[in-house]
N, C-alpha and C positions, 0 to 999 in steps of 0.2 A: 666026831671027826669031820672036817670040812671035805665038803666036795670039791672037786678041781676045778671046775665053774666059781666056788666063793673065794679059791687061792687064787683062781686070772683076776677075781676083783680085784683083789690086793693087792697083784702087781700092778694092774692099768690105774690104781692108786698112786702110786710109786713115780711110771712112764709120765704124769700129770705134773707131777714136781721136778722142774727140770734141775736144783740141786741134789735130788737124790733120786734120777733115774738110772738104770743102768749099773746098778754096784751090787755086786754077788752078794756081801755080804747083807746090804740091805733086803733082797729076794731072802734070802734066807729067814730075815728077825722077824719079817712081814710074813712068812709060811709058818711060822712059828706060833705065831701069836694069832692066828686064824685056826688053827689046828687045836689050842688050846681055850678057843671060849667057846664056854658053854650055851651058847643060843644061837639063831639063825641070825645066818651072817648080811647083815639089808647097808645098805648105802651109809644107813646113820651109824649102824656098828662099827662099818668099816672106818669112819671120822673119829673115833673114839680110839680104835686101834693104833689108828696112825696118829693120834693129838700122844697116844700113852709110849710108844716108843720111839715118839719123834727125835727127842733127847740125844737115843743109841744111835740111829743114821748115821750114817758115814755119807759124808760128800764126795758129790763125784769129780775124780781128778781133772776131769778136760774142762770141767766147769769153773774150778776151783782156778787153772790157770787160764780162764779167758779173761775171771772177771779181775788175777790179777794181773794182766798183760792191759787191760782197760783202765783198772784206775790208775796203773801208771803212767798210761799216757794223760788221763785226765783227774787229776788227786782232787778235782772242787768236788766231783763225786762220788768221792768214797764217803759212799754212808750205807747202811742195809735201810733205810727204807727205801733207797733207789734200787737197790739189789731187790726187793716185791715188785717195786714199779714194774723196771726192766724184766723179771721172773713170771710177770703178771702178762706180758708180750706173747714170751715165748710160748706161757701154757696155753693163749687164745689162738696163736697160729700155727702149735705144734713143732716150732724148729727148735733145732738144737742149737743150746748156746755157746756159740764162740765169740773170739774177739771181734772179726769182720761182721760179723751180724748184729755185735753190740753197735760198734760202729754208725752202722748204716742207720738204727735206731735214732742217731743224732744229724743225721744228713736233712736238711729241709727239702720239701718236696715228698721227701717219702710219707706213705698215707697211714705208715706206724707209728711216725717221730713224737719222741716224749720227752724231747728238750724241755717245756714249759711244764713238765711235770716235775720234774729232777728237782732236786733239793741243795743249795752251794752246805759246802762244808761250814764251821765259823770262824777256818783260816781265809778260802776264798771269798766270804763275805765281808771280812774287815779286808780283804787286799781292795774287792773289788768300791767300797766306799772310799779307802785311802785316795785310789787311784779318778776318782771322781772327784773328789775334794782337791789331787792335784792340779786335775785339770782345770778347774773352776778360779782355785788361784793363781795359773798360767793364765789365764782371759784375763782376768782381773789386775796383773802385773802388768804384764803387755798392753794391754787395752790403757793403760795408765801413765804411759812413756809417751813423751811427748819430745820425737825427733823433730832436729831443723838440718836444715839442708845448708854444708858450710862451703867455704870458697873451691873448693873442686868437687861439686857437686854431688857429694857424698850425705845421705843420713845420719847425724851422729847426737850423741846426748851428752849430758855435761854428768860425771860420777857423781859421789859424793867426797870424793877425794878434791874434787875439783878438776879433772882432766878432760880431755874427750875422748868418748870411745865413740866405736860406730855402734848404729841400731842394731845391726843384724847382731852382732857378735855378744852385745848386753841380751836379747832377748836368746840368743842360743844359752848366753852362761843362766839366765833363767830357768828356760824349760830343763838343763842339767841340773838345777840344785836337789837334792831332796826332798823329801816332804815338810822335814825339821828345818830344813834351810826357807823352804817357802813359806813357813808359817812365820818364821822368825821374820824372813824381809817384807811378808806383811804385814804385821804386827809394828814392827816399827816403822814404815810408811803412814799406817793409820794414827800412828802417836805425834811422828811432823807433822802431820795434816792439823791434829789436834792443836798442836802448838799455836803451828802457823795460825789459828782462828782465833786466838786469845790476845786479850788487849793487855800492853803494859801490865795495868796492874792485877788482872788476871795471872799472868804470867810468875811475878811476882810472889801472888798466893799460891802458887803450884810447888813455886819452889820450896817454900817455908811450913806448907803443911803435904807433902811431898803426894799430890794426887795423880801424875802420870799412872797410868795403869800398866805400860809392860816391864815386866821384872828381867829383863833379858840384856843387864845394862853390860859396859863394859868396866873393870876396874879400875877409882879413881879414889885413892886413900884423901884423908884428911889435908896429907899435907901440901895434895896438889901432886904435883911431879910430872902427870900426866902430857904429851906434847898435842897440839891439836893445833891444825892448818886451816887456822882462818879463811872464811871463801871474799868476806869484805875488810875493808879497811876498819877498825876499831876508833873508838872515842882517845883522840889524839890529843884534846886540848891541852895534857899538861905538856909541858915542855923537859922538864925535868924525867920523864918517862920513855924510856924505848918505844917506836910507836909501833902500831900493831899495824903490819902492813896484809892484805890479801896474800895467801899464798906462802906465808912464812911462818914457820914454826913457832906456838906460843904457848909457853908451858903455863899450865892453868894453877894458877896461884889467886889467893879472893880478889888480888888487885887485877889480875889480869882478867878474873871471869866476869868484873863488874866493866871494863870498857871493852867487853866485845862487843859487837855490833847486833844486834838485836835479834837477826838471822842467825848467825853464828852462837849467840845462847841459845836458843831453842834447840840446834842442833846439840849441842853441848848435852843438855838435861834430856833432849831425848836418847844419848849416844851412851851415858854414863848414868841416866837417874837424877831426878830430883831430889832423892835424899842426899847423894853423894854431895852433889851439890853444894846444897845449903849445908853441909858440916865442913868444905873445905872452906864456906863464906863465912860462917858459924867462929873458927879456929880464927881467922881475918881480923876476926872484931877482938878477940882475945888479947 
């Protein structure tokens, strides 16, 4: 039978874990289980009692609703081994846990804080890379636009439509797009650039063994149909041909994709693909 000196161990056992102090039920399983072993009750016995009915504890309500009123304000930290971190606080400085004391826990300045301890969840660890990746290709979009200053002294850039917009309002529709939008309008930025550095017969080979690298085309069947607003004048020499003028609708047929203007291909294969391409030039020869 324990003496009442080895049952206070048991509980200042108990008082030590701040999820399971305080709960009648747990006094009880802990007086229990001291009462029934058979050898003197020493510090390592008590570790053993409390590892063997740790299982049965019951947690204690006002704990249970601090840490969930905490991780709902902060969900990157819902994990239990931040639940030890934070538990590991309280046992060293004896306070009881609530939300404001969890709280405070993340305030800087405070001489507890265990921000740099905490662990992100691996939802707020992919947000928090997505959202660093957006911003890198926000710099990198913006940083890439090259405004001129037009007759009323306004910022503006030239689309790809061929219009002018102003700076500000292209760099606001930027930083709005997505993540998927921004990968996408990088990706094809990097493919015109691609273009743009290829010589004729470069170009040429691009299209006929189709090496563009983004898959992100737009659809342009075999037989053409497609409209597309030339931003230059096209190869006019024959006379018997409609001419391709800037700015006017020219449905891409192989006759037509062979006298645009050299600019106006590149964009072309990067807009729809260089496989598309070459099977509407392919069909041409047919």
């Amino acid at each position: 039978m324990a003496t009442n000196r080895e049952v206070q161990m048991g509980f200042d056992v108990l008082d030590a874990v701040p999820r399971f102090r305080r709960v009648e039920a747990n006094v009880k399983l802990m007086s229990d289980a001291i009462h029934a072993e058979n050898k003197k009750i020493t510090p390592e016995v008590l570790g053993q009692i409390f590892n063997r009915i740790k299982p049965q504890l019951a947690v204690n309500g006002e704990y249970a609703e601090a840490y969930r009123v905490f991780f709902e304000r902060h969900p990157e930290y819902a994990l239990e081994c931040n639940m030890m971190i934070l538990d590991g606080v309280f046992f060293r400085n004896g306070a009881t846990v609530t939300t404001d004391n969890l709280e405070e826990l993340l305030l800087p300045g405070n001489p507890h804080n265990v921000l740099d301890q905490l662990c992100l969840t691996a939802e707020a660890r992919q947000a928090q890379a997505e959202e660093a990746e957006r911003q890198s290709i926000i710099s990198n979009l913006v940083g890439g636009l090259k405004p001129v200053v037009d007759e009323r002294g306004r910022k503006v850039l030239t689309n790809r439509s061929g219009f002018r917009v102003l700076y500000a309002a292209e760099v606001e529709r930027i930083k709005a797009l997505p993540l998927e939008g921004l990968r996408q309008l990088r990706d094809e930025k990097a493919e015109k650039k691609r273009l743009q550095q290829m010589s004729p017969a470069e170009l040429r080979q691009a299209v006929r063994t189709n090496q563009p690298s983004s898959s992100r085309y737009e659809q342009l069947s075999d037989d053409g149909g497609a409209v597309y607003y030339p931003k230059h004048d096209g190869n006019n020499s024959s006379r018997n041909l409609e001419p391709i003028l800037a700015g006017d609708p020219v449905e891409l047929t192989a006759l037509n994709i062979k006298r645009l203007h050299r600019d106006d291909l590149h964009d072309v294969i990067r807009r729809f693909g260089a496989d598309a391409v070459n099977a509407v030039l392919a069909k041409g020869r047919n």
